[in-house]
N, C-alpha and C positions, 0 to 999 in steps of 0.2 A: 481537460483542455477548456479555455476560456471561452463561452459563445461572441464569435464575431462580430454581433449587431452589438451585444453588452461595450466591447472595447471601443465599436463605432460610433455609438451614441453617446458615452458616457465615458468619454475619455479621460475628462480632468479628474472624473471619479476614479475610474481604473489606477490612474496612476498615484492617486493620494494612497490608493487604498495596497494598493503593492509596495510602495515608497515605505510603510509601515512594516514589510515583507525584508526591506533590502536591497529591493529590485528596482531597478530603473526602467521602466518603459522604453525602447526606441521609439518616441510617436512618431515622427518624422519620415521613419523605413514603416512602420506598420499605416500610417495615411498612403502614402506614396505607393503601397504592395496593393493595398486596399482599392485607392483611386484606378490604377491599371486594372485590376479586374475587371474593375464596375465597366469602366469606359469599350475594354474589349469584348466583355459580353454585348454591349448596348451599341456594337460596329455590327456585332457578327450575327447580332438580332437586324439590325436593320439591312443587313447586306443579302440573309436569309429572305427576308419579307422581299426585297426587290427581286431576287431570282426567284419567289413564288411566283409574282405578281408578272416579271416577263416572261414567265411562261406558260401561262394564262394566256399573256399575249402571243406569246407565238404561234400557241395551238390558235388561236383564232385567224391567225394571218395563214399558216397555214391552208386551214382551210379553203380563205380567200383566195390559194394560191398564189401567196407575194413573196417573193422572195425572201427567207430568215436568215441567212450565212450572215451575217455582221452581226444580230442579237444574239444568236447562238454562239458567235466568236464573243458576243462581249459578255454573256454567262459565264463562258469558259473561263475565262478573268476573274468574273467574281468567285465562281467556286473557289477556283485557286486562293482569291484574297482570304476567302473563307479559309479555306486549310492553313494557309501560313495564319490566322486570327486565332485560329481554335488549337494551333501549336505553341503559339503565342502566349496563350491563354494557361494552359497545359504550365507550362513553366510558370507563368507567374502565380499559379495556385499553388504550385509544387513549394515555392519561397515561399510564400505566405502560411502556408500548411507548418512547413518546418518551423518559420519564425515563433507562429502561434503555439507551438508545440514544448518548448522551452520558457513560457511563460506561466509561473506559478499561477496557483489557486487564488480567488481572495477571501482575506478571514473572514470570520461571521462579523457582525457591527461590535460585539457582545465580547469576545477574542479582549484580552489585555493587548495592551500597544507598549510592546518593546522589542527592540532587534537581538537579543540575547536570551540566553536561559534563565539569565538573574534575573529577569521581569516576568518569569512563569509564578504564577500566583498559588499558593496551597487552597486548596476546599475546604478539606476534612482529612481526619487522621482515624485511624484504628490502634487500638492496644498501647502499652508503650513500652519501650527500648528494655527489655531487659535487664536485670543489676545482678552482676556477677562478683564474688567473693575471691576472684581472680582476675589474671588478667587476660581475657579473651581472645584468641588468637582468629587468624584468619584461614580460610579456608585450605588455602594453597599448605599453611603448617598443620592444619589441623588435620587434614585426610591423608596423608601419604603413609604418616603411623597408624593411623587405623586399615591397612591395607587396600582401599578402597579406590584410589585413584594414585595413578604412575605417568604422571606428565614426560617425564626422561624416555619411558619407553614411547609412551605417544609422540614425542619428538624424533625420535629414531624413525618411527616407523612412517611419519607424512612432514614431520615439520613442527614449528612453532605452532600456537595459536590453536591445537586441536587436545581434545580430550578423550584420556584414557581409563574406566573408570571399571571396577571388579568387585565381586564378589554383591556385600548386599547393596554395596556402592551402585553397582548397575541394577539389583532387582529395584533399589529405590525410584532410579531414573522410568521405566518401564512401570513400575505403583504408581509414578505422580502422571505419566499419561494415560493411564486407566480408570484413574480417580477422577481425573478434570474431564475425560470426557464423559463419564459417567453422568456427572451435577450434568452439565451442558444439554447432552440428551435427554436424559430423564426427564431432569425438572425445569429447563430453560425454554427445553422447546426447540432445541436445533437437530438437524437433520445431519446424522456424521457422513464424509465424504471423505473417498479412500481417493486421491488425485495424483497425477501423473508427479514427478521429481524434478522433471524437466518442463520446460516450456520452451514454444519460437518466440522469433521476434516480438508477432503480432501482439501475442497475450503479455508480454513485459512491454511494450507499448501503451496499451490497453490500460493497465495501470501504474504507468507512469514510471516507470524504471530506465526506460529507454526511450529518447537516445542521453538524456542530462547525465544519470549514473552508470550508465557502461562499466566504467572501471569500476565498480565495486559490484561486477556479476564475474561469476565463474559459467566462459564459456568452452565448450565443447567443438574442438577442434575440427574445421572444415565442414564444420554443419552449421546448422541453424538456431539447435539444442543451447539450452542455458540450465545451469545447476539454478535451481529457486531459491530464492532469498527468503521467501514465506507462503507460506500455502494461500495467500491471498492472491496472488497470481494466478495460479489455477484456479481456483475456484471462484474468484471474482468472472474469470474468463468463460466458466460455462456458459452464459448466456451471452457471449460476446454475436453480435450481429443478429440476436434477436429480437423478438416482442413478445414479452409476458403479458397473459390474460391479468387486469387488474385485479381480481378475486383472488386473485393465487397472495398477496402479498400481504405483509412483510413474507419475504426468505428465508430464512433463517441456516446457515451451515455452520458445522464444523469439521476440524479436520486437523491429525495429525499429522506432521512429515519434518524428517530434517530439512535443514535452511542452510544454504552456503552463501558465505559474505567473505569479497576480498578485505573489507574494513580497510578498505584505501585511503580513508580520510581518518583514519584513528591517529596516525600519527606516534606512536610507541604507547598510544594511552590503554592501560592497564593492561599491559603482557604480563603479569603474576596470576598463575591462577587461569579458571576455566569462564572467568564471569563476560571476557569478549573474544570470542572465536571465533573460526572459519566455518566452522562444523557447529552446529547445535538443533535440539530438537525444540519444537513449540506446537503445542493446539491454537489452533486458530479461529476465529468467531468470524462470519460476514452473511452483512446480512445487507438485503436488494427492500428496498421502500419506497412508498407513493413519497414524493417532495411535499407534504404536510406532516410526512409523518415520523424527517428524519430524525429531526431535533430530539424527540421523545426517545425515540430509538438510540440513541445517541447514548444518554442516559442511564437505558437498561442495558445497553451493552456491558457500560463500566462497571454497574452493580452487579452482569453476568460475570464480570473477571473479582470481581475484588470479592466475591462470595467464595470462591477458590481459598482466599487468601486467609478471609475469617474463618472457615473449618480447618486450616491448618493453625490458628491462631499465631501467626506470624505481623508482626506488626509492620504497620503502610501508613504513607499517607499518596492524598489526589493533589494532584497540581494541573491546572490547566494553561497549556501552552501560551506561551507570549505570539506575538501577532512575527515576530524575526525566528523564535523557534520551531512554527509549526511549519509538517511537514512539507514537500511538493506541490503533493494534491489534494489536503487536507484543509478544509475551510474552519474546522475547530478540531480540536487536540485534548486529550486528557491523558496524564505519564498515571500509573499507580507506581508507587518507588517505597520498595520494603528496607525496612531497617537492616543492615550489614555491621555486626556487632567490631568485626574484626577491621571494619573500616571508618566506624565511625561514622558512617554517615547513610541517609536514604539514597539507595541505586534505584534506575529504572527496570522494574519486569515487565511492566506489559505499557504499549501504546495504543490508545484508543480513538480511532477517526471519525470524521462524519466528510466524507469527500463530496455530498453534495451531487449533482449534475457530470462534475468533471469527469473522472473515470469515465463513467455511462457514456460519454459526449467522445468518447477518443475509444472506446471498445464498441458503441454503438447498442448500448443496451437501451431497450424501451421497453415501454410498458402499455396495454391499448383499456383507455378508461372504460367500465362497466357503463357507462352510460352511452358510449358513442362518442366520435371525434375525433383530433387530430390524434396519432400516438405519441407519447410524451418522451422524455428521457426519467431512467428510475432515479433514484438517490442509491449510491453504494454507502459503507460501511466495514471497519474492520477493526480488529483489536486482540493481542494477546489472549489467550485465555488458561494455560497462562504461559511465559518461557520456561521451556518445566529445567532446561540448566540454570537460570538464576533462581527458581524456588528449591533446587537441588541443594545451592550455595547456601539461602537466606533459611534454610531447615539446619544446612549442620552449622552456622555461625550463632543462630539462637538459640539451640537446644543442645550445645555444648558441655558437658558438665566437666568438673574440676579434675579429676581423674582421665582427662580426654575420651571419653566417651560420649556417644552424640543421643540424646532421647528422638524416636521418631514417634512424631505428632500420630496423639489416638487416632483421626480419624482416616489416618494414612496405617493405620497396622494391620491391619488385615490384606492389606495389598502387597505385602512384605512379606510372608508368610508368619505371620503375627510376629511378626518379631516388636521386639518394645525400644530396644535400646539396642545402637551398633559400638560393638566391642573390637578390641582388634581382631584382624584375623590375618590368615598367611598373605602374605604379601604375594605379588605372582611370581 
């Protein structure tokens, strides 16, 4: 969420700077929400100070023995005005809270300015596209004859959009989240976290899922409970309502768990295949930082996901979001998007954020400086590390060979039980 002196003082700003976003400001309803606040705090301050102030008086007259019944009646009024001010008040913070609540991030200065994907700009690339002496197929044809994946019965069994996957097809899935959190802990430096599936309101709140994408959560019927969309939810949320010792920081977690997504804005895009589902697994990177030090962080996130990418030797490149592409609550954005032989083109696996204050400011995370002082709000952070179904995908469309058999990348074979190359095998 956006700070309210930010949108109050620096309005023209605000608005240029989300106008690059897509968004239009209401300034109009946000001065007008704003202006009642102020104004009814600054009645019910002063209404407060007079019922201090007579009765001070009264106890003095009291004493004097003078009759009070008419100040004491005229107190009684004020209180009252006070309660209907401070109910008053109540509501018009309630509308301002909401309104504030659905108003996006704004980018970094630095963020490309365009309202679309097409104006997300490349970095850097890794390896290049592979050359085949055939013609490459896609994943959806190439697994189902390897006995490895059965989308027909996965359809049976919950629907569209979910994945069925067998034999060394699943031990692979289960290698690539052993392997990725393996680098993560080991050598990155993050702390693995085993987090709840579900989440309340608060914590999809918290980071920004709710109330803008409701419909693209899977909820849990006459409760509170939500299927998570990514393990950034929880675990962004453990420190929600507190205050970290500033010594303790950077954060750093990881975490595996499946992620359920209605993909209600998909729109039929890409029903072939496992590459956009309802169901999918992901490791997740998030990390809590001093506001100096998120930028940098920022950084070493992407090179924490994209090191994944270089030990399976899978070709990628970086693109950093356009100022219309990036996320919600994301004030800069980096896609890593691996080459997809059988589609011809780079897909997204991992998204990598720097949300800045915002999250912090709507979950209420702070942090208290080693020196002493006001406590601050932290900087969050978050990022693929990686989608281990799309590095599932972008393993068997690269390492395809002509005979339809798929090589799995060395430094993933030992997590397979050394197996080197996936051959057919029975079908279920």
């Amino acid at each position: 969420m956006l700070d309210l002196a930010y949108l109050r003082e620096n309005t023209d700003e605000a608005c240029q700077r989300l106008s690059h976003r897509g968004f239009t400001l209401d300034v109009e309803t946000f001065l007008r929400l704003d202006s009642e606040r102020k104004n009814l705090i600054h009645e019910a301050e002063r209404l407060r100070q007079l019922r201090n102030s007579s009765s001070e008086e009264i106890s003095r007259l009291v004493k004097d023995k003078v009759d009070v019944s008419e100040k004491r009646n005229e107190m009684k009024a004020v209180g009252q005005k006070i309660k209907e001010i401070e109910e008053s008040l109540a509501i018009t913070e309630d509308q301002l809270f909401k309104f504030a609540s659905i108003i996006p991030n704004v980018t970094d200065p630095d963020v490309p300015v365009g309202l679309t994907e097409d104006q997300n700009v490349e970095v850097r690339r890794f390896g290049e596209p592979p050359k085949f002496d055939f013609q490459p197929k896609a994943h959806w044809d190439l697994c189902p004859p390897l006995g490895i994946m059965d989308l027909e019965r996965a359809t049976k069994i919950a629907g569209s959009r979910f994945p069925l996957l067998a034999g060394v097809g699943a031990q692979l899935e289960r290698g690539l989240m052993n392997f990725m959190l393996d680098i993560h802990t080991r050598e990155h430096g993050y702390k693995e976290i085993g987090p709840p599936y579900m989440a309340n309101s608060k914590s999809l709140f918290g980071t920004g899922q709710l109330p803008k994408f409701e419909e693209d959560l899977f909820r849990v019927r006459d409760t509170d409970y939500y299927l998570i969309p990514t393990a950034e939810v929880p675990v962004t949320n453990i420190y929600r309502d507190e205050i970290i010792e500033e010594d303790r920081l950077p954060i750093k977690f990881t975490a595996f768990t499946p992620c359920f997504r209605s993909e209600a804005g998909s729109y039929g895009k890409d029903v072939r295949g496992i590459f956009r589902v309802h169901q999918f697994n992901k490791v997740e990177l998030v990390k809590f930082t001093r506001p100096d030090d998120s930028s940098n962080e920022l950084e070493s996130l992407v090179l924490n996901a994209e090191e994944i990418l270089k030990r399976l030797r899978i070709p990628y490149r970086v693109v950093v979001h356009s100022t219309g592409d990036t996320g919600f609550c994301a004030a800069k954005s980096y896609d890593l998007e691996v080459w997809l032989p059988g589609q011809n083109a780079y897909r997204e696996i991992s998204s990598c954020s720097n949300f800045r204050d915002f999250q912090a400011r709507r979950a209420n995370i702070r942090y208290r400086p080693a020196g002493g002082g006001k406590v601050r709000l932290v900087h969050t952070l978050n990022g693929s590390g990686l989608a281990i179904g799309r590095t599932w995908i972008a393993i068997m469309e690269n390492f395809q060979q002509k005979d339809g058999t798929v090589v799995i990348p060395e430094a993933l074979q030992r997590y397979v039980g050394s197996e080197s190359v996936i051959k057919p095998e029975r079908i279920i």
